[in-house]
C-alpha positions as CSV (number, residue, x, y, z in Angstrom):
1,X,-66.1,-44.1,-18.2
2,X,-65.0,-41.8,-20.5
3,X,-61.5,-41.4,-22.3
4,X,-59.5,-38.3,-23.3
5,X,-56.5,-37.9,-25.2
6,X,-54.2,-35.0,-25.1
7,X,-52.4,-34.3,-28.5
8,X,-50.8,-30.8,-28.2
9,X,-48.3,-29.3,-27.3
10,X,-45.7,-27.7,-30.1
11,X,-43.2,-30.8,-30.7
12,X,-40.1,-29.0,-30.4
13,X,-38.3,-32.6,-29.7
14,X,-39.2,-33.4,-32.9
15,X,-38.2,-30.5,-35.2
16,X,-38.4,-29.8,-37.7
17,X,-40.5,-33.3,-38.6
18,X,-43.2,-31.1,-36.7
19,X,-42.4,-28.0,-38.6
20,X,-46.0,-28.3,-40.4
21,X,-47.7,-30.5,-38.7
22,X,-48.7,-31.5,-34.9
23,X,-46.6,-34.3,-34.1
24,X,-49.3,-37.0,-33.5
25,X,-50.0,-37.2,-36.7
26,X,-46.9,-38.0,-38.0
27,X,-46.4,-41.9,-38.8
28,X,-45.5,-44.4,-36.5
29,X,-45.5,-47.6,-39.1
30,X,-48.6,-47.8,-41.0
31,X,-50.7,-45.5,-39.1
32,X,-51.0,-41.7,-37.6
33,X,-49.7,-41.8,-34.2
34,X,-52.7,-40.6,-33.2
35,X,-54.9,-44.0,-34.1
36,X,-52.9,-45.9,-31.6
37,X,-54.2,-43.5,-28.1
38,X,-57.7,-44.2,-29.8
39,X,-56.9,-47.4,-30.3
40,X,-55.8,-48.1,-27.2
41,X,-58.9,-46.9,-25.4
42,X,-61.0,-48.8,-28.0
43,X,-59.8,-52.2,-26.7
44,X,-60.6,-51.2,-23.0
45,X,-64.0,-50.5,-23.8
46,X,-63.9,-46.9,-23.8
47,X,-66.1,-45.5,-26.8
48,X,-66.6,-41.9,-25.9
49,X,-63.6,-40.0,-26.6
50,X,-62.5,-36.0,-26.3
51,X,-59.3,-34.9,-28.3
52,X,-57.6,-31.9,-26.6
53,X,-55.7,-30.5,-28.7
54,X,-54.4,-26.9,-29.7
55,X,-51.5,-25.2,-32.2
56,X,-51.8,-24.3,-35.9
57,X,-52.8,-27.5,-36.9
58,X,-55.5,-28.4,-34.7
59,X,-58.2,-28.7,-37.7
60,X,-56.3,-31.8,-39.4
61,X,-57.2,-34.0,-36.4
62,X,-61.3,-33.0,-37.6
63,X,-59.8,-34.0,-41.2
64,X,-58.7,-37.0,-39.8
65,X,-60.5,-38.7,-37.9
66,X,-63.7,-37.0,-38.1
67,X,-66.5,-38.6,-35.7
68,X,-64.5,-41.2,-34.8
69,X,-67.2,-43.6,-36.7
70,X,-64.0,-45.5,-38.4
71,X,-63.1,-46.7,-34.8
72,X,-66.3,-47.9,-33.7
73,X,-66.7,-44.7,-31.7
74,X,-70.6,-43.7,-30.1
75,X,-69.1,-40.2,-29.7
76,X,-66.5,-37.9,-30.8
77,X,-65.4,-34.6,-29.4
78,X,-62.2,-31.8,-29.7
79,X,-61.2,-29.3,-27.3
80,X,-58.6,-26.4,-28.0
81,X,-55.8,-25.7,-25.8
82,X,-54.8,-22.1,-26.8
83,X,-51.8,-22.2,-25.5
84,X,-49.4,-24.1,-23.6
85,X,-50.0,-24.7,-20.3
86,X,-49.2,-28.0,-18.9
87,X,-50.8,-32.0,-18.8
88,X,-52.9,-30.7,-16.0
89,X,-54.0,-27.7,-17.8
90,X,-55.1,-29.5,-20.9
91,X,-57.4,-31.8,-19.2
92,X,-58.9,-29.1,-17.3
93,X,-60.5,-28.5,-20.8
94,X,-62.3,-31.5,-20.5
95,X,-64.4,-31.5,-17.0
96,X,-67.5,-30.2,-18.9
97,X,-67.1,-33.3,-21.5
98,X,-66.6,-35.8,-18.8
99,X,-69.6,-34.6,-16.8
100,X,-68.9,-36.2,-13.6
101,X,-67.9,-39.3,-14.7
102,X,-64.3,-41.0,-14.1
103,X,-62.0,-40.4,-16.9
104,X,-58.9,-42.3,-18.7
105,X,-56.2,-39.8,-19.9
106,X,-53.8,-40.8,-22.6
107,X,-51.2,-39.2,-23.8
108,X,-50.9,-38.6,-27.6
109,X,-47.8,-39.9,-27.8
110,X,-47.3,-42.9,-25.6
111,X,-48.0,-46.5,-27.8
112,X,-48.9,-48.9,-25.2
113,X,-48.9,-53.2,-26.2
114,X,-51.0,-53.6,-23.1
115,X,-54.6,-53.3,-23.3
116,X,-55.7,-51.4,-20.5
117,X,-58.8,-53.4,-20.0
118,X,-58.7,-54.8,-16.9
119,X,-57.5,-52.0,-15.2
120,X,-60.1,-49.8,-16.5
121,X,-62.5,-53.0,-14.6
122,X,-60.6,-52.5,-11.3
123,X,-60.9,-48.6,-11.9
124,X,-64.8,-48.9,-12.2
125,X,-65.0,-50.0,-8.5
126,X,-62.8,-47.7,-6.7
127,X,-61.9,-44.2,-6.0
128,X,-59.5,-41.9,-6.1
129,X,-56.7,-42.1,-8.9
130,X,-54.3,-45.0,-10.9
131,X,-51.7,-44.3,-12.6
132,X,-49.6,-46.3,-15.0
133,X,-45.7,-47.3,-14.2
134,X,-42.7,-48.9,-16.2
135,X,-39.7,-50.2,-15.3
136,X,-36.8,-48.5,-17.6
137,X,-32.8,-48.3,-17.2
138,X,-33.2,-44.7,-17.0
139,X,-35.9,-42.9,-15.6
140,X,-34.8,-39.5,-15.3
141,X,-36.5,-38.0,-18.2
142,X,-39.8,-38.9,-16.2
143,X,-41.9,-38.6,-13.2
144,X,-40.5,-41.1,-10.7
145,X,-42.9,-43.6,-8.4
146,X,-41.1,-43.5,-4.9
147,X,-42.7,-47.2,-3.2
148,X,-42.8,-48.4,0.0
149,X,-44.5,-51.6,0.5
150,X,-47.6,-51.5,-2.2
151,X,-48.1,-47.8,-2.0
152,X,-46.3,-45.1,-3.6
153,X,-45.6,-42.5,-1.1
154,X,-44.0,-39.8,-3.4
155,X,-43.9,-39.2,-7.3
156,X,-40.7,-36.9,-8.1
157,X,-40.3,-34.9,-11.4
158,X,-38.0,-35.8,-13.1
159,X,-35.3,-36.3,-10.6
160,X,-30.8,-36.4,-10.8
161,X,-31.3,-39.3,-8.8
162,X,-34.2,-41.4,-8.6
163,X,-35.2,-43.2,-6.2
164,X,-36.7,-46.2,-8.2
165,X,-36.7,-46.8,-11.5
166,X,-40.4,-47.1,-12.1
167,X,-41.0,-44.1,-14.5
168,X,-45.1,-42.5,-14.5
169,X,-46.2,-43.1,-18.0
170,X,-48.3,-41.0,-20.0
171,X,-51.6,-43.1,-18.2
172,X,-53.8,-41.8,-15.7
173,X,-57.2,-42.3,-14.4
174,X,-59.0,-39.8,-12.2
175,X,-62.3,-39.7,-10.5
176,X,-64.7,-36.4,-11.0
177,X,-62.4,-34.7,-8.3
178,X,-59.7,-33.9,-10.3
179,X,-61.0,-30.9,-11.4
180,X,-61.5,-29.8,-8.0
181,X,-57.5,-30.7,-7.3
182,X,-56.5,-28.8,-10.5
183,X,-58.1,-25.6,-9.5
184,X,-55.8,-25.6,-6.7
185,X,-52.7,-26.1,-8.4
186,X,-50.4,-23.5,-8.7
187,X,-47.9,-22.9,-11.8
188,X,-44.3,-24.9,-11.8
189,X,-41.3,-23.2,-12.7
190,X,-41.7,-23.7,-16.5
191,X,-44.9,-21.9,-16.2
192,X,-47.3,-25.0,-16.1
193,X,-49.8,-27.0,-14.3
194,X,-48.1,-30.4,-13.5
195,X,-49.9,-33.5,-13.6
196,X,-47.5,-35.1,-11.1
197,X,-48.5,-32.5,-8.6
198,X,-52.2,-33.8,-9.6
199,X,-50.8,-37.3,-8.6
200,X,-48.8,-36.2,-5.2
201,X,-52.8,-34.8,-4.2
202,X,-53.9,-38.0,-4.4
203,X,-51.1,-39.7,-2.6
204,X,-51.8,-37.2,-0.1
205,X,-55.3,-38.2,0.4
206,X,-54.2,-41.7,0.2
207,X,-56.2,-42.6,-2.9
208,X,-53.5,-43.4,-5.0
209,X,-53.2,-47.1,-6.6
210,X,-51.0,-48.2,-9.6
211,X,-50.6,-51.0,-12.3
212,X,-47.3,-51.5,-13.4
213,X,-47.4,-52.3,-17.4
214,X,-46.1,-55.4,-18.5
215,X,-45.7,-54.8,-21.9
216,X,-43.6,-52.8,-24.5
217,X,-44.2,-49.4,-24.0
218,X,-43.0,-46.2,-26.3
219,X,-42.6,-42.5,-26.0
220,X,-42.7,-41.6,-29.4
221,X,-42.7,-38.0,-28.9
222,X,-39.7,-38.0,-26.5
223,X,-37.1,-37.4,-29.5
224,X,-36.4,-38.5,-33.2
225,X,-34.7,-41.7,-32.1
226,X,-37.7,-41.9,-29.7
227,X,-39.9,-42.0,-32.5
228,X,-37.6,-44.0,-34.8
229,X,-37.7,-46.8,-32.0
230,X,-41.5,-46.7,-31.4
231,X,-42.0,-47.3,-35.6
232,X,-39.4,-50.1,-35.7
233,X,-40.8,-52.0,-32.9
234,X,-44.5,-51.6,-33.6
235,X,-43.8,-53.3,-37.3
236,X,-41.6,-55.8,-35.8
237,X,-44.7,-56.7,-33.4
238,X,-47.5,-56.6,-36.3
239,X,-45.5,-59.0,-37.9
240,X,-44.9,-61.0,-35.3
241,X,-48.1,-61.4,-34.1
242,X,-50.9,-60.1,-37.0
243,X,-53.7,-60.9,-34.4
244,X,-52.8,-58.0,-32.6
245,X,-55.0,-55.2,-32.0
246,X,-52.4,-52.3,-33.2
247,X,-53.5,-54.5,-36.6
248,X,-56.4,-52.6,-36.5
249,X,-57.9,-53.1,-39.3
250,X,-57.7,-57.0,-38.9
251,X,-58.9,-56.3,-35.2
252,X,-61.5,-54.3,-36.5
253,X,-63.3,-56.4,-38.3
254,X,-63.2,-59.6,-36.0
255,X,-64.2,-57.3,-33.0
256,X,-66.2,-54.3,-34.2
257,X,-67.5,-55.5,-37.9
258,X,-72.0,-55.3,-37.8
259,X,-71.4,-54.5,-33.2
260,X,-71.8,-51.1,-33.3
């Protein structure tokens, strides 16, 4: 399976912090947001790895991270997303990377406590699409999971008034057919390809499953108290428990030291 990560996108939530840079590279605690997508893929067994990414600073994530060899990575890659078009749009950059294959997507910004590992297990024998859901006080800054029974019938954008409060995080795993789905999608009012209309296709088809997280989850792009939030927490949660794999250099070299 592979794994891509989409890190563009301009950052305006988090001016001017992203005045001169891209906004996953910007700190949360001791590391570039961007180590904790990677990360997070890492620890689900997912070693082959596309970046999409776009905007002026687009080369520092090279700079950066360079072959991924630091995470234990077998490969690598970057895609450039010349301008702005949508979740949807961005990982339409990738079908040529992924090759047929089923994909994880990942967010730039969205630091999960969860390993995704045994979901990326159930994935591996079933078709269609997951996506990833939270229970928050307020959802209406998100995609909303309408559920009846154990299947989501409806995913609303976004909504006044939601109808759960299970917000769609920044999770998703697809089979090759995605890129079939996003070739038919058709611009949303802001001018983009909507990954919730990806999502709604595969309700459609009934091939739709989910996996609610249990653990903390963080938007750190959302805003600058967003990010604020995401920082305190994750150095409260190192501290609390220095076994965990956001640790990563600890987790590194119990789980990746003389494997690779």
């Amino acid at each position: 399976m592979k794994g891509v990560i989409l890190a563009g996108g301009l950052g305006t939530r988090l001016y001017p912090l992203t005045k001169i840079t891209n906004k996953h590279l910007l700190p949360v605690y001791d590391k570039p947001m961007i180590y904790y997508p990677i990360m997070t893929l890492v620890v689900s067994g997912i070693r082959d790895i596309m970046i999409v990414t776009g905007g002026n600073h687009a080369g520092e994530f090279l700079r950066l991270l360079g072959n991924g060899k630091e995470f234990g990575l077998t490969n690598l890659s970057y895609a450039y997303q010349e301008k702005e078009g949508g979740i949807a749009h961005a990982l339409a950059l990738a079908e040529e990377f992924v090759d047929g294959d089923k994909v994880v997507v990942v967010l730039g910004d969205n630091i999960l406590e969860d390993s995704l590992e045994d979901a990326v297990k159930e994935f591996e024998k079933e078709n269609g699409a997951k996506i990833f859901l939270k229970e928050v006080p307020d959802p209406r800054d998100y995609g909303v999971a309408e559920i009846q029974g154990n299947r989501i019938v409806n995913i609303e954008e976004k909504p006044q008034q939601p109808k759960t409060n299970y917000a769609v995080i920044g999770v998703y795993m697809y089979d090759p057919d995605v890129f079939e789905i996003i070739k038919t999608l058709k611009p949303s009012a802001r001018g983009e390809l909507e990954i919730t209309d990806v999502n709604n296709a595969y309700i459609r088809r009934g091939e739709l499953s989910y996996h609610i997280l249990k653990g903390w989850w963080g938007d750190a792009g959302a805003s600058v108290d967003a990010l604020l939030e995401t920082n305190l927490t994750v150095a409260r949660k190192i501290k609390e428990n220095p076994d965990h794999w956001w640790n990563w250099k600890q987790w590194k070299e119990k789980n990746l030291e003389g494997k690779n």
